[in-house]
Every structure is written in C-alpha cells, then in structure tokens.
C-alpha positions in Angstrom: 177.8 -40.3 88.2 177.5 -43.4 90.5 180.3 -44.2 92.4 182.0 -47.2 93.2 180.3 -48.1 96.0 176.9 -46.9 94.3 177.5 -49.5 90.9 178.3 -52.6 93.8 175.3 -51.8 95.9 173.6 -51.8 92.8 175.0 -54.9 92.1 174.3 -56.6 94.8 171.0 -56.5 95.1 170.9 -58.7 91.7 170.8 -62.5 91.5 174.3 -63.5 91.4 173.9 -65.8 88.0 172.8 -62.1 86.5 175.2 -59.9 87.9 177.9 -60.5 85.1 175.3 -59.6 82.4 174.2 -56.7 84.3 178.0 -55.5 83.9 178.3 -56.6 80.4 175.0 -54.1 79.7 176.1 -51.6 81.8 179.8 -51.6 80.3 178.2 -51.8 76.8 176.2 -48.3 77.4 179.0 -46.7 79.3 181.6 -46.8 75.6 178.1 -46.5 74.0 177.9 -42.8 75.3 181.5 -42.1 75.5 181.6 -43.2 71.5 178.9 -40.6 70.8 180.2 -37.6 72.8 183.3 -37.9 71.9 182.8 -39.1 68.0 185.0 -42.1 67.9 185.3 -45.1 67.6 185.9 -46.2 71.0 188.4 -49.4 72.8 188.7 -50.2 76.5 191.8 -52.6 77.2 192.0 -53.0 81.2 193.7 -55.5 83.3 192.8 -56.5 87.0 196.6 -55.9 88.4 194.8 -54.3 91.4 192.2 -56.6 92.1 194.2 -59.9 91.6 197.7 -58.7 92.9 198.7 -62.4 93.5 197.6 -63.6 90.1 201.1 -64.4 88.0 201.8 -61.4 86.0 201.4 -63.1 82.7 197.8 -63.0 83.3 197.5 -59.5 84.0 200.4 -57.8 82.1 199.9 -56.4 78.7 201.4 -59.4 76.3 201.3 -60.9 72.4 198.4 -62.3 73.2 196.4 -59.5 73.5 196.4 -58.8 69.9 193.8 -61.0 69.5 191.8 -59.3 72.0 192.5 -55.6 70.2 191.7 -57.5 66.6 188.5 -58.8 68.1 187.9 -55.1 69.3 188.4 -53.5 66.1 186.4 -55.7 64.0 183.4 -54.2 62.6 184.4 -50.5 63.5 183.9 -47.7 61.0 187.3 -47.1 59.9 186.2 -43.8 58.6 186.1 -42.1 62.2 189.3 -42.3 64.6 189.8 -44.1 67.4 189.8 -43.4 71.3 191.5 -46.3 73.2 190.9 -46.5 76.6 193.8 -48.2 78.5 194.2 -49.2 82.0 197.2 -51.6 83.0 200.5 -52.1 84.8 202.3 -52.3 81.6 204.4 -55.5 80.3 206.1 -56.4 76.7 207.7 -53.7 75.1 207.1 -56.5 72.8 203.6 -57.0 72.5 203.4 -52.4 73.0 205.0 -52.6 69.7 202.5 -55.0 67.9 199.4 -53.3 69.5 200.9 -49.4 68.4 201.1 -50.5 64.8 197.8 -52.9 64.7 196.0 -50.3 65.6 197.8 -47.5 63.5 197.4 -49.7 60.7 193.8 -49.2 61.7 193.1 -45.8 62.3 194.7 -42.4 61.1 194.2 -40.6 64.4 194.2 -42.2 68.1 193.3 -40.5 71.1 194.2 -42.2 74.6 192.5 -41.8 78.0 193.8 -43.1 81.0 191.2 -43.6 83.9 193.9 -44.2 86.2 196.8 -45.8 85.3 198.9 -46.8 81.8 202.8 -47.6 83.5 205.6 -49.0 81.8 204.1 -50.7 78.5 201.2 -48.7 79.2 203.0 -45.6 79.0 204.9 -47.1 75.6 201.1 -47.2 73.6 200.1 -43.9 75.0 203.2 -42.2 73.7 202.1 -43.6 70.1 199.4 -41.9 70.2 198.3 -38.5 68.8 196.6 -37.1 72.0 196.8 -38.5 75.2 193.4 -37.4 77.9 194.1 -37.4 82.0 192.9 -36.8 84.7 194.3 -35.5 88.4 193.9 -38.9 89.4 195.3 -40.7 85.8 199.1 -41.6 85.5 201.8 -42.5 83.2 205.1 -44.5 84.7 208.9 -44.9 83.7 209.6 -47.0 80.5 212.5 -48.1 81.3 212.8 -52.1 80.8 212.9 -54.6 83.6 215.4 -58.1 82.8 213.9 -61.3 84.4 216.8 -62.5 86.3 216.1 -65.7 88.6 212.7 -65.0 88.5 213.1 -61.1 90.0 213.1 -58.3 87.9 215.8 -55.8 87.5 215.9 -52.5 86.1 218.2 -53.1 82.7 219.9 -49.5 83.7 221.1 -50.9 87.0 222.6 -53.7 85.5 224.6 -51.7 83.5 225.4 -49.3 85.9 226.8 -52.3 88.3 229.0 -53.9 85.5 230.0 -50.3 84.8 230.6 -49.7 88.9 232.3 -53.0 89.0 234.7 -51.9 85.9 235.8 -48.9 87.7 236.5 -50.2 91.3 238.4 -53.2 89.7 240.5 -51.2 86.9 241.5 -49.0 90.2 242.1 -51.9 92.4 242.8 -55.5 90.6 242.4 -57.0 94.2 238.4 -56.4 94.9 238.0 -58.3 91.6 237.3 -61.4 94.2 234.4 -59.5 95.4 232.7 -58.9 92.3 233.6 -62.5 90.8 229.5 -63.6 92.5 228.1 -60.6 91.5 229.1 -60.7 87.9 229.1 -64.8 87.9 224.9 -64.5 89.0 224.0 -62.2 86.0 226.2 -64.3 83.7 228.0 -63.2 80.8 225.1 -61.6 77.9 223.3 -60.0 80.5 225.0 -57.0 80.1 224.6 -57.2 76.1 220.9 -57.8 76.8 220.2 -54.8 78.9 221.8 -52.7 76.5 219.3 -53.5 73.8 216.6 -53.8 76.0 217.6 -49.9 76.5 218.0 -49.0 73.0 214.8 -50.9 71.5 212.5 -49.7 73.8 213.6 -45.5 74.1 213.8 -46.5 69.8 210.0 -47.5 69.6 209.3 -44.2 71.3 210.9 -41.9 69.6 209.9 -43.4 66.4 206.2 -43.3 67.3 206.4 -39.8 68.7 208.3 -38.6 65.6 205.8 -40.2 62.9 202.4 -39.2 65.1 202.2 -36.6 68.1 205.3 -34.8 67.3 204.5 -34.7 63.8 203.9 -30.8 63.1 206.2 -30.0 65.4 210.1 -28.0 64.8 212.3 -30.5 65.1 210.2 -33.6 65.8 213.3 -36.3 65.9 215.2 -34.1 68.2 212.1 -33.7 70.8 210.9 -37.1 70.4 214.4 -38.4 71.1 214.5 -36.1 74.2 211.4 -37.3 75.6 212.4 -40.8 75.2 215.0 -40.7 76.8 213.1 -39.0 79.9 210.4 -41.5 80.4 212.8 -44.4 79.2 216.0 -42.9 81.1 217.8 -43.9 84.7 216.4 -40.5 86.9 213.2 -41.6 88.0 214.1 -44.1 91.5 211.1 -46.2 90.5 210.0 -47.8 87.8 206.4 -47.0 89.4 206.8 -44.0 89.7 204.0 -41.7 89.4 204.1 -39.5 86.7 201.2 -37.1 86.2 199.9 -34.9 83.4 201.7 -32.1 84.7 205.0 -34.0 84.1 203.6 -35.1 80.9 203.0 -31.3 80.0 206.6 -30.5 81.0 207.5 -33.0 77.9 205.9 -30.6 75.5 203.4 -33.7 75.0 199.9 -33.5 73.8 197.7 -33.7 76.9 194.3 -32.9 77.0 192.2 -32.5 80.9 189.5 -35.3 81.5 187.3 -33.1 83.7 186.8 -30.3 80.8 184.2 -32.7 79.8 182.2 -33.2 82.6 179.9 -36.2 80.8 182.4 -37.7 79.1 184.4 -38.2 82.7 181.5 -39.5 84.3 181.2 -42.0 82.0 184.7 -43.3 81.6 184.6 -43.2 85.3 181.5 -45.7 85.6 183.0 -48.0 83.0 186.4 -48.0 84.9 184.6 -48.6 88.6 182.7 -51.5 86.4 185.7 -53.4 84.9 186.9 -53.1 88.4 184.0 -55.0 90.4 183.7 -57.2 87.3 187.6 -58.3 87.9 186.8 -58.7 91.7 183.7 -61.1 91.0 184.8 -63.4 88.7 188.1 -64.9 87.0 188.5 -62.0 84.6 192.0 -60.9 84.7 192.2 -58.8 81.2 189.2 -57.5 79.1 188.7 -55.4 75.8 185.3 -54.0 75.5 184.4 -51.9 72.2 181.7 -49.4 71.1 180.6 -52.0 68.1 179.5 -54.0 70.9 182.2 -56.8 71.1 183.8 -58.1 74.7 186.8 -60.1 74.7 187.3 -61.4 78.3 190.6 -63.3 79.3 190.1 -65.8 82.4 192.8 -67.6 84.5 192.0 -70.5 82.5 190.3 -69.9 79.8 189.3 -66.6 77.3 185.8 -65.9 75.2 184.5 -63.8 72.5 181.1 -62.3 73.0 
C-alpha cells in the first residue's frame, strides 16, 4: 500500500494541469477494487474539514445539499447487490443525516459503513442507520449530541438545558441572585430552551428508530437497546462533543462492528482512496466529494460544484 507521502511524491512528479485527473483515475480504481472484494456496490462521501480548517463550515459539514451528491452516486448502481458507503466527515445536520439514512435505505436493503478515520456527530447519526458498521484502530465515531447556533458559537443543546435548569434551582432557593442570571437567560432568549429540548429528542429519536428497524433488528428487545444506545452516543456524559470514540466503545454498545485490518487488501485500498481525497482537498478548491464504483464523481468547490 502506498502511503501518503508515497501517493504525493507520486504526484508531484506529474504536470500540475494532470495531477487532478491522475487522482480522479487513481480514486476511480481504488472503489473499483474495493467494489469487487467486498461485492458491493460501493459510495465514498468525504469532506476536507482537516485540510481546509478555516473554510466556513457549511462547505465542509454534511448538509441538504449533499443529497444531490448521494443521488448522483447512486445512479446507475445495480440495485440488486448492497451497498458499502464510505464516510469521512466532521458531521453537521441532524437534518440532512436524516434525508441521506432514508435516500439511501430507500435504495438498498443492506448498508455496510466504513470509516477510514473519522464519521463524528452527523457522521456518527448515518453510521448508526446502518446494518454493519467496519473500523479500524485508527477510525472513530463521536457524540451525537446537537450543537444550537447561538450568536454565531455553538453550544451543546444539553448545557443549555442544564444552565436554565441550574438557574431554576439557585433562584427557587434564593429569589435575590435572580439579578445575576437576568444576562444570562436574557442572551439565550426565551425559545432557546424549547429548542434544545427538541433538538435532544429528534435527534436520540432518528437513532433509535434506525437502530430498531436495521442493525438491531434480530435482536431481543431491539426498541429497548436501540433506545439505550441512543441515548449513550446522544446523551450529556461524554465532556466533548469530539470526543473520540473508538470501536471498542462501539462494541461495548452491543453494536455491529466488524475490524478493517481482517482484510488486509480491502484496508489497503480504502486507505489509498482516503490519503487521495485528502491530497486532492489540499490541491484544489474541493471541500466535499462523492466518488462511486459506477464511475460517477461529484465534487463540491468553494464556489462552484460539477458532475463528472
């Protein structure tokens, strides 16, 4: 397997106007042997959080529009095999999780997903409507838990609600600190509360209903365990909502999880497509991309987004 620094010396010693089709042919074999060792039909979403960290997150988070990158994946796939999606990305719309879960279930009877490296927040929302979800010892899945724009910072919806609930105690047992907590409460404003709540309830709902319906299917008692494991990925415990958590954790959540290095071949290859995508976003204005095993790239720019 080449490694990073292997694939960009490689790269480098090509003419600069053919270096992005070099990638694009390189990228297209990579899922091209993944598809036939592992007998799927084969999606690769990534996003270029770590190679553009200043680059406004609505470039690089998952959101609606992305559909139209999945749709342009899928099309022309043989609907008759199942599906390994690929999935590297920061997370972003619980949203937009929701429409890509059910596109694609709507798709395919059985989804696999891998995760080179990382699949946080959002991320961690599609892999949990999966059936089977492949890691590695590097690969990780993050906290679920939703994050409220508030003058443009985001907060974690649970400590919102713990602060109105702190602020309810220490003023029902002293009336006078009210004062204190008057700018506090007056800067979130009145729904905010209301509005974490949900945010809470919709997205631990989407999960359990997923796991339920899919990877807890067979299981005793899927609606109780899916609910369960919901509420630990979606839940108030973690400290961070990037906060690592590996396949071992995963395991511990009585969740499907199969190791990338028990097939050698297919980790080498998801490996070089990964270390690709990731020079590709350093090169050029790619900040999202879908590549797909029927040959289809759809590329989203700062400015501007193509189908090839």
């Amino acid at each position: 397997m080449p490694s990073w620094f292997d694939l960009q010396n490689d790269i480098r010693r090509i003419e600069p106007d053919q270096r992005g089709n070099y990638i694009a042919e390189k990228s297209r074999e990579s899922v091209d042997l993944i598809a036939d060792q592992y007998d799927r039909n084969v999606l690769y979403y990534a996003s270029g959080f770590l190679q553009k960290p200043h680059v406004p997150g609505l470039y690089t988070l998952i959101t609606m529009e992305d559909i139209n990158g999945f749709m342009a994946g899928v099309h022309g796939h043989d609907f008759k095999k199942n599906l390994l999606l690929i999935l590297h990305t920061p997370g972003g719309m619980a949203e937009a999780a929701q429409t890509v879960v059910e596109y694609l279930r709507s798709k395919f009877s059985t989804i696999d997903v891998l995760i080179p490296t990382y699949a946080m927040s959002a991320g961690t929302m599609i892999a949990l409507g999966c059936d089977r979800i492949v890691m590695g010892r590097q690969s990780q899945l993050g906290p679920t838990d939703p994050q409220l724009i508030v003058s443009d910072r985001p907060f974690s919806a649970h400590s919102i609600v713990e602060q109105f609930e702190e602020a309810k105690i220490q003023i029902s047992a002293n009336p006078i600190i009210a004062h204190a907590w008057a700018p506090v409460l007056r800067s979130f404003g009145p729904a905010l509360l209301q509005e974490a709540r949900k945010s809470i309830a919709y997205g631990e709902s989407l999960v359990q209903d997923w796991l339920t319906r899919y990877m807890f299917s067979e299981r005793d008692d899927p609606v109780a365990l899916a609910s369960a494991v919901a509420a630990h990925f979606g839940g108030n415990q973690h400290g961070s909502h990037g906060r690592r958590i590996d396949r071992d954790e995963v395991r511990q959540q009585q969740l499907e999880v199969i190791d990338l290095e028990d097939n050698q071949e297919l980790q080498e290859e998801v490996l070089t497509l990964y270390h690709l995508s990731t020079i590709a976003f350093e090169m050029g204005p790619a900040v999202k991309s879908v590549v797909s095993s029927n040959g289809r790239f759809w590329i989203k720019n700062m400015q501007m987004e193509a189908v090839v």
